[in-house]
BATORMAR-576456 format. One line per 3 residues: number of its first residue (from 1); for each residue x, y, z of C-alpha. Coordinates in steps of 0.02 Angstrom, whole numbers, plus 50000, padded with zeros to 5 digits. Layout:
NUM = X Y Z; ...
This chain:
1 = 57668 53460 50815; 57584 53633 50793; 57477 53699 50943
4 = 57309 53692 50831; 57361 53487 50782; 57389 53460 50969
7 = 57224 53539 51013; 57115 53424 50892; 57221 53288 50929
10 = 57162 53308 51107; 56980 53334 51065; 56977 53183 50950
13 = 57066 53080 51080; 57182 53038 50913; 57357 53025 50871
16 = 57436 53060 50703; 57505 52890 50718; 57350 52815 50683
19 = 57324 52795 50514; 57119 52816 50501; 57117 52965 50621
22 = 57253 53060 50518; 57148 53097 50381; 57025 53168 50483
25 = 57135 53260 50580; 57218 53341 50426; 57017 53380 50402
28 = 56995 53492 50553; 57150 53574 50521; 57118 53631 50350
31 = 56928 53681 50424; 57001 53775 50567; 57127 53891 50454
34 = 57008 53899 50331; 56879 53984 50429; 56987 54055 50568
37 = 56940 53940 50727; 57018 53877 50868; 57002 53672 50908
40 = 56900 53745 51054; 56778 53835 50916; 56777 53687 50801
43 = 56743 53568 50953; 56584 53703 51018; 56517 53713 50847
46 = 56510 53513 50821; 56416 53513 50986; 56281 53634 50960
49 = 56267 53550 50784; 56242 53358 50845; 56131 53392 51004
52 = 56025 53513 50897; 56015 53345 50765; 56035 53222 50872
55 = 55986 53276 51056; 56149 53210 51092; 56340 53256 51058
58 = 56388 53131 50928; 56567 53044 50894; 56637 53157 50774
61 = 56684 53070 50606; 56721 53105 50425; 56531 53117 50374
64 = 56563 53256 50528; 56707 53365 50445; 56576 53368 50273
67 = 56418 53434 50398; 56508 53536 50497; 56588 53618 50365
70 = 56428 53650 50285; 56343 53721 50425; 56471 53855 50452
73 = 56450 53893 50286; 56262 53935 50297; 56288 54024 50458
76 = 56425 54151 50375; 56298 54178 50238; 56157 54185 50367
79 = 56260 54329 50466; 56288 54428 50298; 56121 54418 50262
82 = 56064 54472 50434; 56189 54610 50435; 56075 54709 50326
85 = 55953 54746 50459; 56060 54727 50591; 55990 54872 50676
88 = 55833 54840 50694; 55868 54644 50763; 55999 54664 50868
91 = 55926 54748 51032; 55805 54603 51048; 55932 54454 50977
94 = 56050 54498 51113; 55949 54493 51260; 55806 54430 51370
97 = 55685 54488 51249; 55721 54386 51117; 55656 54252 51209
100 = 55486 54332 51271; 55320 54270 51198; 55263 54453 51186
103 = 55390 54479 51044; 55390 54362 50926; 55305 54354 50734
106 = 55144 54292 50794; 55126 54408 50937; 55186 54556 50831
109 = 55013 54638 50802; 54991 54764 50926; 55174 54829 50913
112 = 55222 54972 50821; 55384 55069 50763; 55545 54950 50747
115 = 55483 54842 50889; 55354 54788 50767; 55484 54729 50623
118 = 55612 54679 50764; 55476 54547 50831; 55453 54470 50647
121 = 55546 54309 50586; 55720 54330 50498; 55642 54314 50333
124 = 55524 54455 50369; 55642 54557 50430; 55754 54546 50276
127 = 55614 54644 50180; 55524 54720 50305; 55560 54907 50387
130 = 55706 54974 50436; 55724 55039 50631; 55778 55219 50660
133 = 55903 55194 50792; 55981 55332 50901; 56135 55402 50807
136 = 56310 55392 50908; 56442 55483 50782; 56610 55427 50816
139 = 56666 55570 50820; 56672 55675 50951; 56593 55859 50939
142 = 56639 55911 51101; 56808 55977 51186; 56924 55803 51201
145 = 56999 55831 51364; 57211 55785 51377; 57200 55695 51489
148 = 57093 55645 51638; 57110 55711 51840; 57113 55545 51876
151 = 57210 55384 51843; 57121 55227 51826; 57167 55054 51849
154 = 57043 54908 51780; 57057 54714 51776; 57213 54674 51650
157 = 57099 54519 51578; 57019 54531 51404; 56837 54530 51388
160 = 56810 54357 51316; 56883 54293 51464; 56743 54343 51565
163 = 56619 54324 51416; 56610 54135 51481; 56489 54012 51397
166 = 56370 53989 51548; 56245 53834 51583; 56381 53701 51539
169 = 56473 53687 51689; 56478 53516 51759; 56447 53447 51939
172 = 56645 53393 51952; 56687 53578 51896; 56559 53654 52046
175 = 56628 53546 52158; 56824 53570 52098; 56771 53786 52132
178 = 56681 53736 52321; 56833 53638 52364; 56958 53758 52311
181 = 56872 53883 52410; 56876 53782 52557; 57071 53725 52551
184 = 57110 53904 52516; 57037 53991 52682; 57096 53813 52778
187 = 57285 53899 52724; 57235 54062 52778; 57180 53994 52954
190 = 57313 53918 52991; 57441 54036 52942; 57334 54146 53062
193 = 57308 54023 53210; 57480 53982 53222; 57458 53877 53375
196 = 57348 53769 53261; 57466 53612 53209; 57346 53533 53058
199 = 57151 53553 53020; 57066 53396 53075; 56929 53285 52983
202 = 56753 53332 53069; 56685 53165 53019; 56813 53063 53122
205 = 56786 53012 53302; 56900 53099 53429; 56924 53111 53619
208 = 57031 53263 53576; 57008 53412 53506; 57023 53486 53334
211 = 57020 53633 53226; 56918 53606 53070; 56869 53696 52897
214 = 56712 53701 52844; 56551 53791 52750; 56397 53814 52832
217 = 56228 53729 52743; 56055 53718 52796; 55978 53555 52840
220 = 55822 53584 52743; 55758 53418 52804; 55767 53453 52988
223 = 55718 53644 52984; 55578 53615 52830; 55538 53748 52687
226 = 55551 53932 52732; 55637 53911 52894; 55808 54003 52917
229 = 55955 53951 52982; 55956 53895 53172; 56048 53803 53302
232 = 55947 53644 53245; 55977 53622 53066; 56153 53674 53063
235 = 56273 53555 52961; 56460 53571 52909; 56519 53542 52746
238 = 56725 53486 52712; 56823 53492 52577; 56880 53326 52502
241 = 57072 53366 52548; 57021 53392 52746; 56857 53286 52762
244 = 56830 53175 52614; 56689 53293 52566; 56578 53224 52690
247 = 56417 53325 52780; 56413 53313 52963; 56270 53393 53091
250 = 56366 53532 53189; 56315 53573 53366; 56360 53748 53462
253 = 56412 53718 53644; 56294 53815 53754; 56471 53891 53804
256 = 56521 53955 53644; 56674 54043 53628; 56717 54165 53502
259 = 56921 54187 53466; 56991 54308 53363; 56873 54410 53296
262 = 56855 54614 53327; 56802 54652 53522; 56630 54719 53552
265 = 56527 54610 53420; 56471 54482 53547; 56448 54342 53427
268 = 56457 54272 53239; 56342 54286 53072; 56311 54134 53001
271 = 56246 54070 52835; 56224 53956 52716; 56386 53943 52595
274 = 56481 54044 52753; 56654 53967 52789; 56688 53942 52973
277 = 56834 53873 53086; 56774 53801 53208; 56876 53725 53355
280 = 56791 53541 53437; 56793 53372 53408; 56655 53229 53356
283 = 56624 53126 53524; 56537 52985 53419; 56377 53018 53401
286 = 56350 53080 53238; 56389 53268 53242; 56537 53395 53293
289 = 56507 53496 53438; 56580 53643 53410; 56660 53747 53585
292 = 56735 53880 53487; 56743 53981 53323; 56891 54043 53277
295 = 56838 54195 53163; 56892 54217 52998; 57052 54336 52982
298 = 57002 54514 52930; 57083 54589 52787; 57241 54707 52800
301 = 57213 54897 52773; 57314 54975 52623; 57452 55032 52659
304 = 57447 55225 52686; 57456 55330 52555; 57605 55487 52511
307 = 57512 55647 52549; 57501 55720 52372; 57360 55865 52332
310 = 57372 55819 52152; 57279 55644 52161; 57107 55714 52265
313 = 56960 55684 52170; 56770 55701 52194; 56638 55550 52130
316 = 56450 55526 52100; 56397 55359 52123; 56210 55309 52094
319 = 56110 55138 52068; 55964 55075 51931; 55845 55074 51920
322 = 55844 55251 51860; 55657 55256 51802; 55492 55213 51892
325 = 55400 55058 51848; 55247 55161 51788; 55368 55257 51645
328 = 55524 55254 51549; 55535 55431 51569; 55692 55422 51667
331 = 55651 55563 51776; 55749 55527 51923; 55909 55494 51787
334 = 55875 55671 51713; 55872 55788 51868; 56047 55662 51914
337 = 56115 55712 51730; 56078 55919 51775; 56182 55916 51929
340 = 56314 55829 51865; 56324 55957 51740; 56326 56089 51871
343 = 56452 56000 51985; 56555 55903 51849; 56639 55777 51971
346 = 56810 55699 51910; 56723 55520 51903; 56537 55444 51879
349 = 56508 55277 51923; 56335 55217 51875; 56281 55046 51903
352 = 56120 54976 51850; 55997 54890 51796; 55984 55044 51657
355 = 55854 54964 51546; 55766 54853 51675; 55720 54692 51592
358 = 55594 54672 51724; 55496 54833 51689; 55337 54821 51656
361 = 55336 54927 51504; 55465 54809 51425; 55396 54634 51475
364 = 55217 54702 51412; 55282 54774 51231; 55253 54955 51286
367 = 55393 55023 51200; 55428 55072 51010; 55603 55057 51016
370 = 55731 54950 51055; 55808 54911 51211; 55965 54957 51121
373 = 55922 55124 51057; 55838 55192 51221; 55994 55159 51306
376 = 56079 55257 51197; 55965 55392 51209; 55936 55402 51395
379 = 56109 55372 51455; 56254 55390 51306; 56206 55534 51225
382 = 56159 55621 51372; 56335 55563 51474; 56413 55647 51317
385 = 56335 55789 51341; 56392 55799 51500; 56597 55743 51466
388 = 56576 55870 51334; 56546 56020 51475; 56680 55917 51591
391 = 56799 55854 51473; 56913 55803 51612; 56808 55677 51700
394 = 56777 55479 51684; 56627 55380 51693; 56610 55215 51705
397 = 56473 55071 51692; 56427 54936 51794; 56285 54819 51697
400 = 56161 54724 51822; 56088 54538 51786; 55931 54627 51745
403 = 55995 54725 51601; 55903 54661 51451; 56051 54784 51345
406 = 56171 54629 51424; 56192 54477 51321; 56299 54386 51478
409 = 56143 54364 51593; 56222 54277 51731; 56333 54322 51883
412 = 56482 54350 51865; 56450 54469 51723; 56558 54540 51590
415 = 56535 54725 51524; 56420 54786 51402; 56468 54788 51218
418 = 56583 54905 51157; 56445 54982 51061; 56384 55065 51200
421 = 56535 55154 51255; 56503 55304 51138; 56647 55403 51203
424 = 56841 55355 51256; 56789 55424 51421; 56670 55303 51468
427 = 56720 55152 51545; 56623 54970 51519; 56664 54883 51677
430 = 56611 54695 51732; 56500 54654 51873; 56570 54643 51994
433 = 56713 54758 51997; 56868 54775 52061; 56986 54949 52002
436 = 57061 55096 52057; 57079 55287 52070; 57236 55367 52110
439 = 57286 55248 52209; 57148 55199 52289; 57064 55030 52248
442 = 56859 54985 52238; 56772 54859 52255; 56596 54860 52172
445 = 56438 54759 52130; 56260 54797 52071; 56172 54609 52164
448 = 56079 54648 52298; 56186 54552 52421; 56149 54653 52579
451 = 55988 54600 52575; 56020 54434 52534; 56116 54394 52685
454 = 56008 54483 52785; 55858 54362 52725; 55984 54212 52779
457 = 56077 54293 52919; 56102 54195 53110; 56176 54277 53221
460 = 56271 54172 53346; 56307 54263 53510; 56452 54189 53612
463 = 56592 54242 53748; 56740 54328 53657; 56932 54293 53681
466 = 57067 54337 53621; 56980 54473 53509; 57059 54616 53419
469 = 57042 54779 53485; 57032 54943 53393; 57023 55117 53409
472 = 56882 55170 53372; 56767 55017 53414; 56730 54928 53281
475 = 56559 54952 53221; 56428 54836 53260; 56253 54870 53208
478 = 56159 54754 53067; 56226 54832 52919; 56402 54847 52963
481 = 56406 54664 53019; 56323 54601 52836; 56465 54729 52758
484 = 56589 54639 52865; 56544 54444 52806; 56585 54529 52622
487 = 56751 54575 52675; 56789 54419 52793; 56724 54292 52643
490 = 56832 54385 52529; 56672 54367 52396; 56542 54472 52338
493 = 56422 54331 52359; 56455 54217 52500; 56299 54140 52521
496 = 56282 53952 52424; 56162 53900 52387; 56058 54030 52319
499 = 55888 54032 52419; 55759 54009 52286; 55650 54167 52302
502 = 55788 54282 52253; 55882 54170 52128; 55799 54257 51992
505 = 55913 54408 52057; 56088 54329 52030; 56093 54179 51930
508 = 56267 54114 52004; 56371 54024 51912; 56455 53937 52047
511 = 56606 53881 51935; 56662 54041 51887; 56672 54114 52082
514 = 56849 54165 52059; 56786 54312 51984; 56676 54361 52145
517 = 56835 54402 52238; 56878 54541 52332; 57034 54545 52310
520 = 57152 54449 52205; 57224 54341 52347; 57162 54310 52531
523 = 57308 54402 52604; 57288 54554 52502; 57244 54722 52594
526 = 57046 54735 52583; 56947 54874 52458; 56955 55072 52508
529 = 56799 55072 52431; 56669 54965 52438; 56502 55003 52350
532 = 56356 54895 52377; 56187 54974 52327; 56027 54886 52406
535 = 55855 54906 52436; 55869 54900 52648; 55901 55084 52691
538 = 56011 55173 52613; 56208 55216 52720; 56398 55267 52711
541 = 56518 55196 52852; 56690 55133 52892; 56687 54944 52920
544 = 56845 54871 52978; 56977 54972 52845; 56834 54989 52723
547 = 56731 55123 52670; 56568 55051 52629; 56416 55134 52532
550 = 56225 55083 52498; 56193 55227 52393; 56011 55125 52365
553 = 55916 55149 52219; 55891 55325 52113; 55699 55296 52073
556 = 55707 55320 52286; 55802 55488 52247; 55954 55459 52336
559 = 56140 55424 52277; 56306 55422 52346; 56443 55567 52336
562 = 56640 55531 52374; 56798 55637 52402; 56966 55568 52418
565 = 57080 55711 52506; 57259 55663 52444; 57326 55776 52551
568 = 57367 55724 52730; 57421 55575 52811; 57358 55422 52865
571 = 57252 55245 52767; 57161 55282 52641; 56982 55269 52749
574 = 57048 55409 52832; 57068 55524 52682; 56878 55454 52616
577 = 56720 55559 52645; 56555 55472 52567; 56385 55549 52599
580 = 56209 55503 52549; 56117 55638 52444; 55951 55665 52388
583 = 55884 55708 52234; 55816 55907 52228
C-alpha cells in the first residue's frame, strides 16, 4: 500500500478491505495527486471547511470528496486572482494588522497611500490602486564577496517544521511536552546524584526519605492574585511516570540544605514552571517537607578550542525596538547603520521587534505604507548598503513576537519570509536561536525573559554542601543568578505558566517547548554565547562557562559588541570579550 493510501487510510479510520470506504478512499487519492497534497493537507483543509459550515469537524463522506474538491478549487482561483495585487495586500494579510479594526473597508477613510487600498475588501482591491512598494532587485549591484570571514552553522531543520500550525494543540499533547520535561531532568539527576538509587513518588507516605522530581507551581488559592511565590503557597508538581501526575503542598525545612550547586550563592531561585530535586519525604499530613535541594546539574563548558588566528572575528549585536514610539524615523537604527559602515564587523546580529506591532503609529493607521515595505526600506536596503561596503561580513535576523512583518506570532517562532532576505548574506534565523561561528556556538532569543523571572523570582537561602567550587567564584549578583536558571533549565523560557500581565509578550505554545532548548540534549556542553536583550539594565558577564549579554534595547542607545580571539588557549569564554556601547 502506497504511503499517501496508508495516510488516508489512517485519517478515515478505513481499510481498503471494506468495500464502501474503498471508493472513497480511491476519492482522496485521486484529490490529493491531483492538486498536490499530503493526507495531512487534505485532512486540514476538510477541517477548516466543516467547522467554518458546520461549527464542528464533520465525518468526512462522499458528499465530502464533491465539497472539498470544490472548495479548493475556488481557493486556487481566489489566489490567482489575488495575486494581481499581491503587493499591496500582503503586508497587512500576513500579520497582526489584518486583524485590527483600524484597517479594514469601513474604517478605511482617513488612510491614505497603499494603506488606504490595502484596508479595502478583496473585491475592492482587485480594481482599486496599486501600492508602490520598496524595490529589492535580485540582483546584486554591489561587490559579492567569495566567501565570508566567518563560518556559520544554523539549525539543519527546514522551515515548515518550525512554521507549526499554532492554537490546536490539545490538553493530552501539553501534558505529553510537561511530562517529558520532567522524566528527562529526573535522568539527568540521577545520573548526577549517583548515590541516589530511584526517584520516589512525593504523594506517597514515607518514614524514610526520598529524592523526588518535580516543577514548581504557585498555589494561587493560598497566596491570592498578585502575590509571588513564597514559602506558603509552594506546591510540587510530578510527572505521571514518578508521581501519577499528582500536586502536592511542598514545605522547606527551616534547615534547608542546599547540595550540589556552585559555592558562594547561599541559596536557590525558585519559580513557577522551575524543575527542582528535592531530597525529603511526606510524613502524612498532606505535603512533602523538603530538607534538601539537590541543585540542578550545570552544563559542561565546550571543550577548548585549537588556537588558530584565522577563525577571530568581531560582532555587533543590537535589540528592537530600533525606533521611538513617537516616530518611525528609525533614528537610533540609522546612526547604528553609519558605524557599522565605518567599522564593518565580520557578523551583525539584529534581533527585534523591527516593525513593532505595538507602535503607536501602526495600531493608530499613522503610516502610508505597508508594514512590509518599510521594512524593506529601513532595514534591507540599508543592510545592503552596508554588505555592499563589507562584502565579507554576515548578518543575520532574529524576528520578535511583536513583529507585525511575522506571520508565526507565537513563541517558538520561525524566521521571517524569504522575501525579506534581500541578499545571500543575510541570514533569517528563528526565535529562539541556537548556531555557530567558527566554532563557537550561540544561544539567542529576543523574549524578554530576564525580566520575566525576575517578576516571579524566590530566592530560597539555605546552608550549602557539597557545592562546587571554582576559580574564580562564581558570580552571584541578581542578574547572573536569572542568567544561570536559563542555563540550569536548559530552556529559554522556564517559567510555566505564563503570569498573565506579560503573556501578551510571549504567547507560549507549551507543546512545541522542544524548540526552547538550549542545547540539543541535557548533557550537551552549554552556549559560548548567550544573548538575552531586556529592559532591566543593560550587562556583559561570564556566568558559569557562558558568556552572557543584555545588550537592552537600541531606542535606549546602547548595543552589544563581541570579539572572539582564536588565537590562544583555553574555553571558549576565555577567548570572548563582549562590551556594552553607546550610541554617539
Amino acid at each position: 500500500m502506497s504511503s499517501l493510501r496508508s495516510d488516508i487510510c489512517e485519517w478515515l479510520g478505513a481499510t481498503d478491505s471494506e468495500e464502501d470506504s474503498e471508493a472513497l478512499i480511491n476519492e482522496c487519492v485521486s484529490i490529493c495527486q491531483m492538486y498536490n497534497l499530503t493526507a495531512k493537507d487534505l485532512q486540514y483543509k476538510w477541517e477548516a471547511f466543516s467547522y467554518g459550515k458546520a461549527q464542528t469537524i464533520l465525518r468526512f463522506t462522499h458528499e465530502s470528496a464533491a465539497d472539498i474538491k470544490a472548495q479548493i478549487q475556488r481557493e486556487i482561483q481566489a489566489k490567482n486572482a489575488s495575486s494581481v495585487s499581491k503587493s499591496t495586500a500582503t503586508g497587512f494579510t500576513r500579520g497582526k494588522l489584518a486583524n485590527s479594526a483600524k484597517f479594514v473597508g469601513v474604517n478605511a477613510k482617513g488612510l491614505t497611500g497603499p494603506l488606504k487600498a490595502a484596508a479595502q475588501p478583496p473585491k475592492a482591491l482587485l480594481g482599486g490602486m496599486a501600492s508602490v512598494p520598496v524595490k529589492l532587485e535580485q540582483d546584486f549591484d554591489g561587490p559579492i564577496a567569495s566567501s565570508s570571514r566567518v563560518t556559520f552553522v544554523g539549525q539543519k531543520e527546514a522551515r515548515q517544521n518550525r512554521a507549526y500550525r499554532y492554537m490546536y494543540e490539545t490538553l493530552g499533547e501539553r501534558s505529553e511536552t510537561l511530562d517529558t520535561q520532567l522524566d528527562g531532568f529526573g535522568e539527568l539527576v540521577l545520573k548526577h546524584y549517583r548515590d541516589v538509587g530511584q526517584l520516589g513518588h512525593p504523594g506517597v507516605f514515607s518514614e524514610e526519605s526520598c529524592v523526588v522530581v518535580g516543577r514548581i507551581v504557585l498555589d494561587a488559592e493560598a497566596s491570592g492574585p498578585g502575590v509571588k511565590l513564597n514559602d506558603q503557597s509552594l506546591i510540587l508538581e510530578a510527572s505521571r511516570a514518578h508521581g501519577d501526575g499528582h500536586r502536592v503542598p511542598l514545605q522547606l525545612a527551616p534547615d534547608l540544605k542546599i547540595r550540589g550547586g556552585y559555592k558562594g550563592l547561599g541559596g536557590v531561585g525558585l519559580f513557577p514552571g522551575a524543575v527542582v530535586a528535592l531530597k525529603g519525604r511526606n510524613g502524612g499530613g498532606g505535603y512533602f517537607i523538603a530538607s534538601e535541594i539537590l541543585a540542578i546539574p550545570p552544563m559542561p563548558a565546550s571543550p577548548a578550542p585549537p588556537s588558530n588566528v584565522a577563525t577571530s572575528f568581531d560582532m555587533c549585536i543590537a535589540c528592537g525596538p530600533f525606533t521611538p514610539d513617537a516616530n518611525l524615523d528609525y533614528k537610533p537604527w540609522k546612526t547604528l547603520i553609519s558605524n557599522l559602515k565605518a567599522s564593518k564587523p565580520a557578523i551583525v546580529l539584529l534581533l527585534g521587534p523591527f516593525v513593532d506591532a505595538t507602535h503607536t503609529h501602526i495600531q493608530d493607521g499613522m503610516v502610508d505604507e505597508t508594514p512590509s515595505d518599510i521594512f524593506k526600506r529601513q532595514f534591507i536596503a540599508p543592510l545592503r548598503d552596508f554588505l555592499s561596503q563589507s562584502p565579507t561580513s554576515t548578518v543575520l535576523l532574529v524576528p520578535s513576537v511583536k513583529d507585525i512583518i511575522s506571520d508565526h506570532a507565537v513563541f517558538p517562532q520561525c524566521e521571517l519570509d524569504d522575501e525579506f532576505r534581500g541578499d545571500p548574506r543575510i541570514r533569517l534565523l528563528p526565535n529562539p536561536a541556537r548556531f555557530s561561528l567558527n566554532g563557537i556556538s550561540f544561544a539567542v532569543c529576543s523574549v524578554d525573559v530576564l525580566y520575566h523571572l525576575r517578576k516571579e523570582e524566590y530566592f530560597r537561602r539555605g546552608e550549602e554542601v557539597d557545592s562546587i567550587v571554582c576559580e574564580p567564584e562564581a558570580a552571584s549578583d541578581p542578574m547572573s543568578n536569572l542568567s544561570r536558571y536559563i542555563l540550569q533549565q536548559r530552556s529559554f523560557y522556564p517559567i510555566f505558566p505564563v503570569s498573565l500581565d506579560v503573556a501578551h509578550e510571549v504567547n507560549l505554545d507549551v507543546s512545541h517547548s522542544a524548540e526552547l532548548r538550549v542545547a540539543e540534549s541535557p548533557d550537551d556542553p552549554g552556549p559560548d554565547v548567550m544573548v538575552l536583550p531586556s529592559r532591566l539594565k543593560h550587562f556583559s558577564k561570564v556566568v558559569d562557562n557562558s558568556v552572557v549579554v543584555n545588550p537592552s534595547y537600541l531606542t535606549k542607545s546602547t548595543y552589544a559588541t563581541l570579539s572572539y580571539s582564536g588565537q590562544g588557549t583555553g574555553f571558549p569564554k576565555d577567548r570572548i570579550s563582549a562590551d556594552i556601547a553607546r550610541l554617539s
